[in-house]
ZALUMMI-560633 format. One record per residue: chain; residue number from 1; residue in one letter; x, y, z negated of N, C-alpha, C in turn. Coordinates in steps of 0.001 Angstrom, whole numbers, plus 500000, padded with zeros to 6 digits. Example, Ala and Ser with C-alpha at 12.3 -4.5 7.8 and 13.67 -1.06 7.14 Angstrom:
<sites>
SITE, unit, pos, code, n_xx, n_yy, n_zz, ca_xx, ca_yy, ca_zz, c_xx, c_yy, c_zz
SITE, A, 1, A, 513190, 494310, 492200, 512300, 495500, 492200, 513200, 496700, 492200 .
SITE, A, 2, S, 512850, 497750, 492920, 513670, 498940, 492860, 512900, 500030, 492130 .
</sites>
This chain:
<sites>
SITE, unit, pos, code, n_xx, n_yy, n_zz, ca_xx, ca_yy, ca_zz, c_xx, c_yy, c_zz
SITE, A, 1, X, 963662, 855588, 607589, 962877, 855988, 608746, 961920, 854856, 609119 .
SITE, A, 2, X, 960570, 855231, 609604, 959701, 854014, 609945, 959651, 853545, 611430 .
SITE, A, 3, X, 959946, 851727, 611745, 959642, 852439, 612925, 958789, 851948, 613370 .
SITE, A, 4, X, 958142, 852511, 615036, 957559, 852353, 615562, 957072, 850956, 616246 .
SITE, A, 5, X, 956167, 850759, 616369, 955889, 849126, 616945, 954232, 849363, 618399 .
SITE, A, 6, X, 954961, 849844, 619492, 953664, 850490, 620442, 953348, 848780, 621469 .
SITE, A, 7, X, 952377, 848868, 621925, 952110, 848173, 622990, 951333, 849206, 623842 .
SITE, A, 8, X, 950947, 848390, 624914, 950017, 849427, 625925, 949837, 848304, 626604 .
SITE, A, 9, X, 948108, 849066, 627284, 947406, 848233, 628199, 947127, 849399, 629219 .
SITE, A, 10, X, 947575, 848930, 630781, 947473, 849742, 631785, 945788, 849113, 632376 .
SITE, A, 11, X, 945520, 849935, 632757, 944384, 850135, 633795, 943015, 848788, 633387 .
SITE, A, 12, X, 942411, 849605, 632417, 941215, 849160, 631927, 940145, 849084, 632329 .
SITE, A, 13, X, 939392, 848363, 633024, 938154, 848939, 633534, 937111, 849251, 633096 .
SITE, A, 14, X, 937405, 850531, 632378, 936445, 851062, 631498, 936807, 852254, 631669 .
SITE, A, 15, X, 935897, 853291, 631292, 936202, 855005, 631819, 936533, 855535, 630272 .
SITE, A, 16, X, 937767, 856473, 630008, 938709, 856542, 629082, 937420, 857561, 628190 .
SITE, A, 17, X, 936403, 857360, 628258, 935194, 858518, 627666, 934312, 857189, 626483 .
SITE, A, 18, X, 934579, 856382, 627280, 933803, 855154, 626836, 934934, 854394, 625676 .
SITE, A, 19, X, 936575, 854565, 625939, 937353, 853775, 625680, 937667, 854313, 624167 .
SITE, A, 20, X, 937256, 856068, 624698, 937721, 856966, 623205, 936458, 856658, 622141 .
SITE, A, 21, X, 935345, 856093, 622075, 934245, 855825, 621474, 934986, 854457, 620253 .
SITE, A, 22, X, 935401, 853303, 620772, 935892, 852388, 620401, 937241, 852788, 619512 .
SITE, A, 23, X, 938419, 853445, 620346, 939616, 853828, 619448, 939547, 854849, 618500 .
SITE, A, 24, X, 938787, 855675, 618429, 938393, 856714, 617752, 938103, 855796, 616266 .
SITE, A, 25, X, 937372, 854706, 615886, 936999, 854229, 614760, 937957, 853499, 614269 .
SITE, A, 26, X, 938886, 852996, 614648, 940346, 852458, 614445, 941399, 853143, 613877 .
SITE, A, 27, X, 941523, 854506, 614343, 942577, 855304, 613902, 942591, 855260, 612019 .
SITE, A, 28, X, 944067, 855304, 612132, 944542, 855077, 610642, 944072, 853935, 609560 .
SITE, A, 29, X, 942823, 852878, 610229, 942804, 851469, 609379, 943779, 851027, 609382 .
SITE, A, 30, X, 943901, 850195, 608683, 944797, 848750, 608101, 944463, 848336, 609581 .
SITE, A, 31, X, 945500, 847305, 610229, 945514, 846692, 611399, 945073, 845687, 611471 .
SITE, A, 32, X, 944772, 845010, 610369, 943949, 843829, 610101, 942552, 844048, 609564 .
SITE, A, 33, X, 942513, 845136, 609476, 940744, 846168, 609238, 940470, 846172, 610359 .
SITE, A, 34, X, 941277, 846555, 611153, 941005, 847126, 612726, 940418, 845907, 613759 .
SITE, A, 35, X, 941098, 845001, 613590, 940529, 843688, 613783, 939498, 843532, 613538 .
SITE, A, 36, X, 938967, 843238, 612407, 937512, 842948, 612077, 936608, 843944, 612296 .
SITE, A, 37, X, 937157, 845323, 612699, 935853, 845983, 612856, 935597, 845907, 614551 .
SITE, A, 38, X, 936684, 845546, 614945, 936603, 845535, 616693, 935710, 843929, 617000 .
SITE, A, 39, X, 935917, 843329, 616366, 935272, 842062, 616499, 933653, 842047, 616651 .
SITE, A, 40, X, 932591, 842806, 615671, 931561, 842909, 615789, 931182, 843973, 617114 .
SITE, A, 41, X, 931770, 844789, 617278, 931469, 845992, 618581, 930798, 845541, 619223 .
SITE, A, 42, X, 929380, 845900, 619941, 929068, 844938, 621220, 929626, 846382, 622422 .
SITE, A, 43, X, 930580, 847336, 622563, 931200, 847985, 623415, 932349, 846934, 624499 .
SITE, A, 44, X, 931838, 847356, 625811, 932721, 846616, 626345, 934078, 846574, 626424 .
SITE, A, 45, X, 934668, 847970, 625738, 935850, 847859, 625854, 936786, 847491, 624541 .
SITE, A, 46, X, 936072, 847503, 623726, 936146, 846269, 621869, 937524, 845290, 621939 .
SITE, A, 47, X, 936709, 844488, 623429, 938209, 843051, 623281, 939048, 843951, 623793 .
SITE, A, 48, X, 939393, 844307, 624843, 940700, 844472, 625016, 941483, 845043, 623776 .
SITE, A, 49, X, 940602, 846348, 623700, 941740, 847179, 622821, 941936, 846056, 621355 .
SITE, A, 50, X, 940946, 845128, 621122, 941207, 844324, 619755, 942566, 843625, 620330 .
SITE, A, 51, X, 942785, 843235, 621571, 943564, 842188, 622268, 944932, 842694, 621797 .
SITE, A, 52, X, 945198, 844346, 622512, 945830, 845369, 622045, 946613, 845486, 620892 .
SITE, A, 53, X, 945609, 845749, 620372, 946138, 845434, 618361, 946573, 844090, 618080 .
SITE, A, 54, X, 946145, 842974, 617985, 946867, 841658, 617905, 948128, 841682, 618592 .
SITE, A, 55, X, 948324, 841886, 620071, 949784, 842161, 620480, 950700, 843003, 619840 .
SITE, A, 56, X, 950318, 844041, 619655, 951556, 845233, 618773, 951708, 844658, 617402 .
SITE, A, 57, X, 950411, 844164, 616424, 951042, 843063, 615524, 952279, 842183, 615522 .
SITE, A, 58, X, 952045, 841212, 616692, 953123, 840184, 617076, 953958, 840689, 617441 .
SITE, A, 59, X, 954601, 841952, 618164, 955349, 842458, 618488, 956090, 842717, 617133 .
SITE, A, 60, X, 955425, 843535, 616172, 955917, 844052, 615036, 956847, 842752, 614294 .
SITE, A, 61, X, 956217, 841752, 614347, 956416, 840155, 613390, 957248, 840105, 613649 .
SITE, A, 62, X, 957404, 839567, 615587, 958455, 839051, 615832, 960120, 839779, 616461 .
SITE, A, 63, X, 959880, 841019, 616721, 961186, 841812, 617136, 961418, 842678, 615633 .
SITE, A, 64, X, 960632, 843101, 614460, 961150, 843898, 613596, 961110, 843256, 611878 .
SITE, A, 65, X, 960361, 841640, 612405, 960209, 841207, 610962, 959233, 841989, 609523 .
SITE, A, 66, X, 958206, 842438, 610283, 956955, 843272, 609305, 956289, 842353, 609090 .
SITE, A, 67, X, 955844, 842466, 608424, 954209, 841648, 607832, 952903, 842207, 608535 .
SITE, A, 68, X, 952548, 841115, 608665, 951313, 842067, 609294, 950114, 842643, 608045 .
SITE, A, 69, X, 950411, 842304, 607207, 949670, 843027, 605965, 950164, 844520, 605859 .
SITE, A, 70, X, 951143, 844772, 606238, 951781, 846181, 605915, 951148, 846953, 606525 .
SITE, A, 71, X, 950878, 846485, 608258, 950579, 847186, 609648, 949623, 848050, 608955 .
SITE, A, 72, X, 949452, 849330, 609772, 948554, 849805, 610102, 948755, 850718, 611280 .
SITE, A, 73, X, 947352, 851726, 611736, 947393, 852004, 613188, 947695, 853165, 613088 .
SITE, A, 74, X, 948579, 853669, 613320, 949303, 855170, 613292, 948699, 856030, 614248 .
SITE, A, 75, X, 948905, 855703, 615736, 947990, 856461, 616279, 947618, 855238, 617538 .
SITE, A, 76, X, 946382, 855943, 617956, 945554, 855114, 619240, 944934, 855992, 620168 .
SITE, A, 77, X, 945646, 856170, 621419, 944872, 856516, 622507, 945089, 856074, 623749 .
SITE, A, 78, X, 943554, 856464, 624476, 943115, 856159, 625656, 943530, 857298, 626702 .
SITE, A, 79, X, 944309, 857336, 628125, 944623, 858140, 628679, 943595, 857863, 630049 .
SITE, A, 80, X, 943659, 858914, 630920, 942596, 858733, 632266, 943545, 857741, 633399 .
SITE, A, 81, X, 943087, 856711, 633650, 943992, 855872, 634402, 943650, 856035, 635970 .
SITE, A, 82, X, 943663, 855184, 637099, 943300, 855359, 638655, 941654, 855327, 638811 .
SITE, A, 83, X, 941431, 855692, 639425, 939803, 855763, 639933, 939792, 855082, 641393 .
SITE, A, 84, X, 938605, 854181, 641211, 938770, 853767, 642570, 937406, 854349, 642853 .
SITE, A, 85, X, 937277, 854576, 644338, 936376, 855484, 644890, 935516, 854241, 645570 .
SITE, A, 86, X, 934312, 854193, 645184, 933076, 853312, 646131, 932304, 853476, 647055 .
SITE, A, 87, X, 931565, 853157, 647440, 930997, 853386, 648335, 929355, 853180, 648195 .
SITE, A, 88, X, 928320, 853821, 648325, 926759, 853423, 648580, 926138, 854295, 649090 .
SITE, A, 89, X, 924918, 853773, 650038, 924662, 854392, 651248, 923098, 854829, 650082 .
SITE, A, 90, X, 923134, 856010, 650345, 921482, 856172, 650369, 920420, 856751, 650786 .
SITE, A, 91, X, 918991, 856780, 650723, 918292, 857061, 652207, 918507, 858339, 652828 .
SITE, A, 92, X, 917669, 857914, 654363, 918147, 859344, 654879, 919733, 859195, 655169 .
SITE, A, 93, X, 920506, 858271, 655169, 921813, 858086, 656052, 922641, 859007, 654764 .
SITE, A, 94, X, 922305, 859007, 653780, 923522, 859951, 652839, 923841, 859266, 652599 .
SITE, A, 95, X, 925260, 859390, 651733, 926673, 858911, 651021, 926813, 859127, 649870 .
SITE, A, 96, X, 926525, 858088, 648780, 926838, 858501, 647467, 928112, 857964, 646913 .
SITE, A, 97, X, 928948, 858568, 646590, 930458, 858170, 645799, 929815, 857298, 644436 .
SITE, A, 98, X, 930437, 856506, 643905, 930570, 856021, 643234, 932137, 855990, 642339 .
SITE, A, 99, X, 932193, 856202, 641325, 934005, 856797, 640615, 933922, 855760, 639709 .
SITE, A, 100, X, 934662, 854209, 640291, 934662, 853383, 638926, 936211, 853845, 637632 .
SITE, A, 101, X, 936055, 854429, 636937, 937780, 854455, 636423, 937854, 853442, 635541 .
SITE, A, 102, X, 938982, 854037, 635653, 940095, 852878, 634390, 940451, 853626, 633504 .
SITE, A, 103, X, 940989, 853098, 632517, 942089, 853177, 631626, 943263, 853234, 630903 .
SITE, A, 104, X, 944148, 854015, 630422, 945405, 853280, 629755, 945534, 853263, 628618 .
SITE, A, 105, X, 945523, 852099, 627462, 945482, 852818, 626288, 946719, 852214, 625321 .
SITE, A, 106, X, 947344, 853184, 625033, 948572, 852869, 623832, 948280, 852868, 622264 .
SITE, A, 107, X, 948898, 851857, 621831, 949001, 851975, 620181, 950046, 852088, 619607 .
SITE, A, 108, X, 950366, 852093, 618933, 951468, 852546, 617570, 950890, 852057, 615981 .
SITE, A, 109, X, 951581, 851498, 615726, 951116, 850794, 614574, 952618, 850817, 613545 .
SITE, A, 110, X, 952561, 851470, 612229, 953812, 851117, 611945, 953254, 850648, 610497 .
SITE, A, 111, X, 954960, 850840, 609675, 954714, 849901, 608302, 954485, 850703, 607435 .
SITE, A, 112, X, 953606, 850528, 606316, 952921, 851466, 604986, 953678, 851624, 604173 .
SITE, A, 113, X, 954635, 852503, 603367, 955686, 852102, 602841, 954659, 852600, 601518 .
SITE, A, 114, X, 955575, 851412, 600767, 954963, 851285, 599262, 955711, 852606, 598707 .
SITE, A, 115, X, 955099, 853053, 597684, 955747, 854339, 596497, 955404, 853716, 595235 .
</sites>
């Protein structure tokens, strides 16, 4: 049985529309592919989720003894996290909302088994 090796990052400040642009190109690389392609991104939300992947790596190393050559990204997603509600006034005495959201995004990364 393979197992699982997840991390998660709660509340991103990035809107999970923007976050799925970035994880979307990750799914099923090598985890050390995944790395280098998150590295060039100029998307703002690139580091974290690269941050992301390096943690569930180390996780993998050090609680299950994998290689990180084996890793790869099983699955990756971004869920809709809290919204904080803003505030800006505009003319004429109106009220415009402003919806900054966040993020949550989980990985799963497990081991490639050789055949």
């Amino acid at each position: 049985m393979t197992q699982d090796i997840r991390a998660h990052l709660s509340d991103l400040q990035a809107s999970p529309q923007k976050v799925r642009l970035v994880v979307d190109l990750v799914r099923g690389k090598e985890a050390l592919e995944a790395l280098d392609i998150l590295k060039f991104m100029p998307n703002k939300a690139a580091q974290p989720v690269s941050k992301l992947i390096a943690s569930a790596m180390a996780n993998g190393e050090e609680n299950f003894g994998i290689s990180r050559n084996d890793m790869y990204v099983h699955s990756i997603f971004a869920d809709q996290g809290r919204t904080r509600k803003w505030r800006k006034f505009g003319a004429r005495g109106r009220f415009k909302p402003w919806l900054r959201r966040s993020s949550h995004v989980t990985v799963i990364l497990r081991e490639r088994e050789e055949e």
